[in-house]
N, C-alpha and C positions, 0 to 999 in steps of 0.2 A: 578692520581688525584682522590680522595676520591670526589662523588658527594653523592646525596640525602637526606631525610630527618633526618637521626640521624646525618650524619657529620653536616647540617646545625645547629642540636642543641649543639652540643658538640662547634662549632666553638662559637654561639654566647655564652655560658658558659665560655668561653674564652676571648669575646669581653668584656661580664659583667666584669669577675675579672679584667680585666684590665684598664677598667673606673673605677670602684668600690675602687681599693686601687690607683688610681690616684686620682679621688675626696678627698680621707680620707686624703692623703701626703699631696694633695694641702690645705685642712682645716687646717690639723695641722703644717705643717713648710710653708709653704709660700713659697716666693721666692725663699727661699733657697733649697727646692724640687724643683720647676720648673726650677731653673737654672741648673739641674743634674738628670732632670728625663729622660736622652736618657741612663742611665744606664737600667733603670726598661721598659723602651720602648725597648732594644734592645731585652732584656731578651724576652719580651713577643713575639717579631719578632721570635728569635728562637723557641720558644715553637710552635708557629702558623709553621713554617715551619716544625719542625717534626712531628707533626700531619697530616699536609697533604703528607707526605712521603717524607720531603726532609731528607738527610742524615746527622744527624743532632744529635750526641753522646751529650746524654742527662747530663750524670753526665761531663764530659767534660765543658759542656758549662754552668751549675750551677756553675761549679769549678770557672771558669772566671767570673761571676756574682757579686759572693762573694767577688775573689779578687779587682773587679774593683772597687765594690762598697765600702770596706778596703779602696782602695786607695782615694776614692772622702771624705771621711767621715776621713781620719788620716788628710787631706788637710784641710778640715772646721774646725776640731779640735784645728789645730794648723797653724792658719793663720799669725799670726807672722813669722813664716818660709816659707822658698822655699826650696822645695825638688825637685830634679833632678829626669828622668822617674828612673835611676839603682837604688835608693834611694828607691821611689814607688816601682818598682816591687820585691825589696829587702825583702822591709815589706809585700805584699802581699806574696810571696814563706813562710813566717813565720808562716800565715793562720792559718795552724792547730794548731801549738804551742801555737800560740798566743792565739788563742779562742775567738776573739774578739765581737764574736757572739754568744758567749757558743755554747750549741749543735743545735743551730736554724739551721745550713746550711746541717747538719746531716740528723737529722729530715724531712727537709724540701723535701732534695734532695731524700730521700725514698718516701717519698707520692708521690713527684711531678713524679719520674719515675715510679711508679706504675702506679699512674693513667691516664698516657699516655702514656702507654704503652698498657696497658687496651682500653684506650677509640680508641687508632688508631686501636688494633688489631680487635675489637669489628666491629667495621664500616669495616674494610677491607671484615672481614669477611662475614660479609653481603651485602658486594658487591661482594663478589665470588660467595655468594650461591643464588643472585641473576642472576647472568650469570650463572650458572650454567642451573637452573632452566629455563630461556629462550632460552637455547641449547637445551634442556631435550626438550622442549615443541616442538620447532624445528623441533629435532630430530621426534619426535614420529609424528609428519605431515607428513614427510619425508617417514617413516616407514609406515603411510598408504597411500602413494603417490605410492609408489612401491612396496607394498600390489597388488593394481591395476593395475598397469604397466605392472608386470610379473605374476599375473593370471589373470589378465583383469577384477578379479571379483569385484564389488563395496563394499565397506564393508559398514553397515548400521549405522546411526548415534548414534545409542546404543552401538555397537563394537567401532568405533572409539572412543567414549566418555571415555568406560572401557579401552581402551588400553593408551586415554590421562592419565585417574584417576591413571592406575595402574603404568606409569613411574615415575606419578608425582609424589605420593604417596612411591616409592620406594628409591627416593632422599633424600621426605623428612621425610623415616624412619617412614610413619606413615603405 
């Protein structure tokens, strides 16, 4: 689980865009968004879940998005008809052919995997090098613990300090 202050920002950057083009849907189509927005709800469910590291193939699940959302949008299209799910996922499997979106799911699916791919690896990262860095500190207490232990000698709080500065400073490359 991804905790602290950037995941919190990245998370609610995420809570925005997903009120944000839910407000804009519900402005512009009405009911006819709300009666089919557990498409663009699910969507955002997945993104929230690979962000915080569940297992969760990113283009994979864009793939599904787009088909599912083909299939709600060939249905409102053509309401006159009934189409059976083989029918649906018929015309979905067509997707790319068809281009029913031009290159917007192309597109889309590039930024959208970059940028969370980006923003999880960013935050993991700084939760490693934050564990890191409070082993390091740890450690080097440890290391003037047993300084003392096995020469019994005190070390003074100037040595201890330079001995924290210099593990610290050795992690963090400065």
């Amino acid at each position: 689980m991804i905790v602290g202050l950037p995941h919190e920002f990245f998370r609610e950057l995420l809570e925005n865009a997903e009120r944000s083009l839910n407000d804009m849907f519900v402005r512009t189509y009405g009911t006819l968004y709300m009666q089919n927005s557990e498409v663009f709800q699910d969507l955002f469910t997945e993104l929230k879940r690979y962000y915080t590291g569940g297992n969760v193939n990113l283009e994979e699940m864009l793939n599904d998005f787009w088909a599912r959302l083909l299939e709600r949008m060939f249905q409102l299209i053509n309401p006159q008809y009934h189409f059976t799910e083989d029918y649906l996922e018929c015309v979905s499997k067509y997707t790319d052919q068809l281009k029913p979106f031009g290159d917007v799911p192309r597109k889309l699916k590039v930024q959208v995997t970059r940028a969370f791919i980006a923003a999880r690896t960013f935050v993991q990262g700084l939760t490693v090098g934050r564990e890191v860095a409070n082993r390091v500190s740890k450690d080097s207490r440890a290391l003037i613990a047993f300084i003392h232990h096995a020469t019994g000698w005190w070390i003074s709080l100037e040595m201890s300090n330079y001995i924290l500065d210099e593990t610290t400073s050795d992690i963090s490359g400065t």
